[in-house]
N, C-alpha and C positions, 0 to 999 in steps of 0.2 A: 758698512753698517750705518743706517739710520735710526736716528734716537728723537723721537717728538718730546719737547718740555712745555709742560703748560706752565705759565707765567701766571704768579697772584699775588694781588697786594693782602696782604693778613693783617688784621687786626685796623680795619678803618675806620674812619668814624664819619656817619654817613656817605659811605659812599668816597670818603677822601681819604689822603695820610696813606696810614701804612706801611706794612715792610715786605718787600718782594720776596719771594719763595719759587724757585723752580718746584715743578712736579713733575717724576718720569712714572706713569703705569707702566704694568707690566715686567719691571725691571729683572725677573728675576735670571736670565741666561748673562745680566752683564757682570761684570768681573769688579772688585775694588780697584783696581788700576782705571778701570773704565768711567763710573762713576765718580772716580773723583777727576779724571780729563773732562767731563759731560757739565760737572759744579763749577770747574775754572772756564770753560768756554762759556756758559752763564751765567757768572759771572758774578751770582749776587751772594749775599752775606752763608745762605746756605740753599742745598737744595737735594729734597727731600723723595728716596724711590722706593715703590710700591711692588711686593713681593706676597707670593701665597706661603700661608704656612699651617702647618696639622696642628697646632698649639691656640694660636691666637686667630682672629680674622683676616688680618693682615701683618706681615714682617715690615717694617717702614725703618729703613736708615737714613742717617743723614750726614753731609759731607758739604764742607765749606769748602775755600779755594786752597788751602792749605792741607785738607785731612779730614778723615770721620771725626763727627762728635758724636757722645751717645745719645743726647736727646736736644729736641730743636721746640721750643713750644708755635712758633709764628709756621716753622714747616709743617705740623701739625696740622694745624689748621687748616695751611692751604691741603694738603689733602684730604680731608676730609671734606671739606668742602668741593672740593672737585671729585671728589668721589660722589658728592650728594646732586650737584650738577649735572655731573653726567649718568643719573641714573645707576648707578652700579650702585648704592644703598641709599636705603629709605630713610626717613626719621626715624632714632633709635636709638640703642646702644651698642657700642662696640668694644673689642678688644684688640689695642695694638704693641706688636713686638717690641722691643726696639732695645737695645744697648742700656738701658738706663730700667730695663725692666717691661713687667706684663702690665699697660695704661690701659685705663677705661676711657674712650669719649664716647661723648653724646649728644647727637645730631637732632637739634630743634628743629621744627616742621616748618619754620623762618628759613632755616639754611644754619641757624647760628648757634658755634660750635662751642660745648664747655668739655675742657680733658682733665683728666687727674694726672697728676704730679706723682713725685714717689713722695711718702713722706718726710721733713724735714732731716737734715744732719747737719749739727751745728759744728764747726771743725776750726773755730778759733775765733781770737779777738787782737786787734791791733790799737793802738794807741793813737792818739789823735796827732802826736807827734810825730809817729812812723809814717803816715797817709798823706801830711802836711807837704812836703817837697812834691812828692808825686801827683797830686792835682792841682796845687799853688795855689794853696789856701792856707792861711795863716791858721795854727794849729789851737792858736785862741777861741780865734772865731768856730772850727771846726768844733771845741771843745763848748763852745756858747748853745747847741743843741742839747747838753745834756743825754744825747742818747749813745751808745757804744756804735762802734766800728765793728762787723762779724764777717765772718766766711757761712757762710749754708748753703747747701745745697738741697733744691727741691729736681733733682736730675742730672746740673751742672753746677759744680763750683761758684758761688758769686759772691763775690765781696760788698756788702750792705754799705755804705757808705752816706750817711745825712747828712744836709751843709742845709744855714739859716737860710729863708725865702730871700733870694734877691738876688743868692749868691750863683744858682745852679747852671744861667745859661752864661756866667761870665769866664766859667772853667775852658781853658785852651785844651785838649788833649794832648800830652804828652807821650808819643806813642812809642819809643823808645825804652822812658821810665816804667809805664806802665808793662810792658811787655816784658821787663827787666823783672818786676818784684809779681806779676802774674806766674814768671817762670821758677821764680826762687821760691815761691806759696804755694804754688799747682794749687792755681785759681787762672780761671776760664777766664773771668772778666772783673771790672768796676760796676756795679749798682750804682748810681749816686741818686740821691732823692732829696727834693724839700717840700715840706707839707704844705696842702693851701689851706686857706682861714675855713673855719667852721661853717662859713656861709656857701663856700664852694660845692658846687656837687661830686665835684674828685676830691678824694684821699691828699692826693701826692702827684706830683710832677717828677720826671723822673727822666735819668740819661744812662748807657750802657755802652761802655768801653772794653773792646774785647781786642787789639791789635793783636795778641797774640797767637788769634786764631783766623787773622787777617782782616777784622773787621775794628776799622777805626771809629766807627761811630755806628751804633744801630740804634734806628726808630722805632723798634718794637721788639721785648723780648720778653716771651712768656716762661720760660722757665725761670728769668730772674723774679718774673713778676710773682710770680708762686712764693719764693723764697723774699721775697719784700712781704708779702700778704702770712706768711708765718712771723717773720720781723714785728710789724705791725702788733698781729695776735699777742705776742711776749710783751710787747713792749708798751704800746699807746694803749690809754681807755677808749676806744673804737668799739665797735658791731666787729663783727667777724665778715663785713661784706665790703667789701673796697673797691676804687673806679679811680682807676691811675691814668694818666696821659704819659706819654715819651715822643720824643721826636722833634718836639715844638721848636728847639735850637736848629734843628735841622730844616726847617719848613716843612714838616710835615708828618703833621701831630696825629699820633696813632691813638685808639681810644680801647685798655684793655681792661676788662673786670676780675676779681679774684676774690676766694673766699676758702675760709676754712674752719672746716668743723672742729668740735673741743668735747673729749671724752672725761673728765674735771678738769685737768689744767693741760693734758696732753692731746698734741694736736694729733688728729683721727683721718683726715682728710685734705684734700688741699687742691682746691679745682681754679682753672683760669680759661679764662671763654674771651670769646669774640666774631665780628664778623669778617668776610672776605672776598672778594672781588676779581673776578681773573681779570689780567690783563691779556693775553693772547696765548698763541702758541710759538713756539721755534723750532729749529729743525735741526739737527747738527748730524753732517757727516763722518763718513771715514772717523770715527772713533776707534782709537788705538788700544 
């Protein structure tokens, strides 16, 4: 068996940064044993395949190098975007299946893609003193933000995590620890965010540790960003429109936007967009 992966960088910012995504079309004769040999032979943080379904417009799973997760926001994109590229849909709206639920995207006549999230669930708070070992930041300083420590999920598990400006790119990952109380919380991953000055055109600056699901560091993560952009909503006097960076500690600063609507105090909505780039295709044989 031969299996083509298109290769994309998601969530760029002009043209650069970003977080790579495998795409398989057509995926639907391969098996979950298969798919996930197809993620580990490519390798990168996830990678996202394309199935027909009587429900929705398309069934889209995704699977890292370790296991399905049920929703991917950066794989998202890239398919969509390679769906828009290669002529298989138009500018427009869609509906896609996935593990995490029935999403709406919608595909700008740019190429440039905004997906809704599921709504918020808030599933805990931890103490500045619990999160202090685990990132190696002194629980003072942690606590010098003023704002709480959460779990939400807008799809995935993500632990919101704020540290004061100056602190964010000096965090070593701990990949051991972090995968240790990711496991003991069932939480996917670390959020960590610090705000920029009011003069900035971004929100927030932001880093995402997920070892547990084999990815030590990723430069772009849109379902956390969803669940940062509900964070925000609750918490800061902000617009309901935000424009986060991630990656920058990485060299390669991804640029993603997020917003969410408010029916009086309850959030209604929750969309996170961006652009995307392929980088090629690959080829992989003899899949077991």
């Amino acid at each position: 068996m031969k299996t083509d992966v298109i290769l994309v960088n998601s969530f760029t910012s002009n043209g650069a940064g970003g977080n790579p995504a495998g795409v398989v079309l057509n995926a639907d004769m391969l098996s979950d044993a298969q798919k996930l040999s197809i993620a580990q032979a490519v390798g990168y943080s996830e990678t996202a395949f394309v199935c027909r379904d009587d429900e929705a417009d398309f069934e889209v799973s995704f699977f890292t190098t370790t296991g399905e997760v049920d929703f991917c926001g950066h794989a998202t994109l890239a398919v969509f975007s390679t769906l828009f590229q290669e002529g298989i849909v138009a500018a427009g709206g869609y509906i896609q299946k996935t593990k995490a639920g029935l999403l709406a995207v919608v595909v700008e006549p740019t190429g440039h893609v905004i997906m809704d999230l599921q709504l918020p669930q808030k599933l805990g708070k931890f103490s500045y003193e619990a999160i202090s070992d685990v990132i190696g930041i002194d629980s003072a300083i942690l606590a010098s933000t003023r704002l709480p420590i959460e779990i939400i999920s807008t799809g995935l598990t993500d632990l919101i995590i704020p540290v004061p400006m100056g602190y964010l790119d000096s965090i070593i990952p701990n990949d051991i620890a972090i995968s240790d109380f990711c496991r003991t919380h069932d939480v996917v991953g670390f959020h960590v965010f610090e705000l920029c000055d009011a003069e900035s055109p971004l929100t927030a600056s932001c880093r995402n540790f997920a070892p547990l699901v084999g990815i030590s560091e990723e430069s772009a993560t849109g379902s956390a960003t969803g669940a940062l952009a509900c964070y925000f909503a609750e918490h800061l006097p902000l617009d309901c429109h935000y424009v986060v960076e991630q990656g920058r500690a990485m060299g390669c600063t991804s640029m993603l936007t997020a917003s969410v609507e408010l029916n009086g105090s309850k959030i209604s909505s929750v969309k996170v967009g961006g652009s995307a780039s392929r980088i090629g295709t690959s080829i992989y044989s003899n899949v077991e």
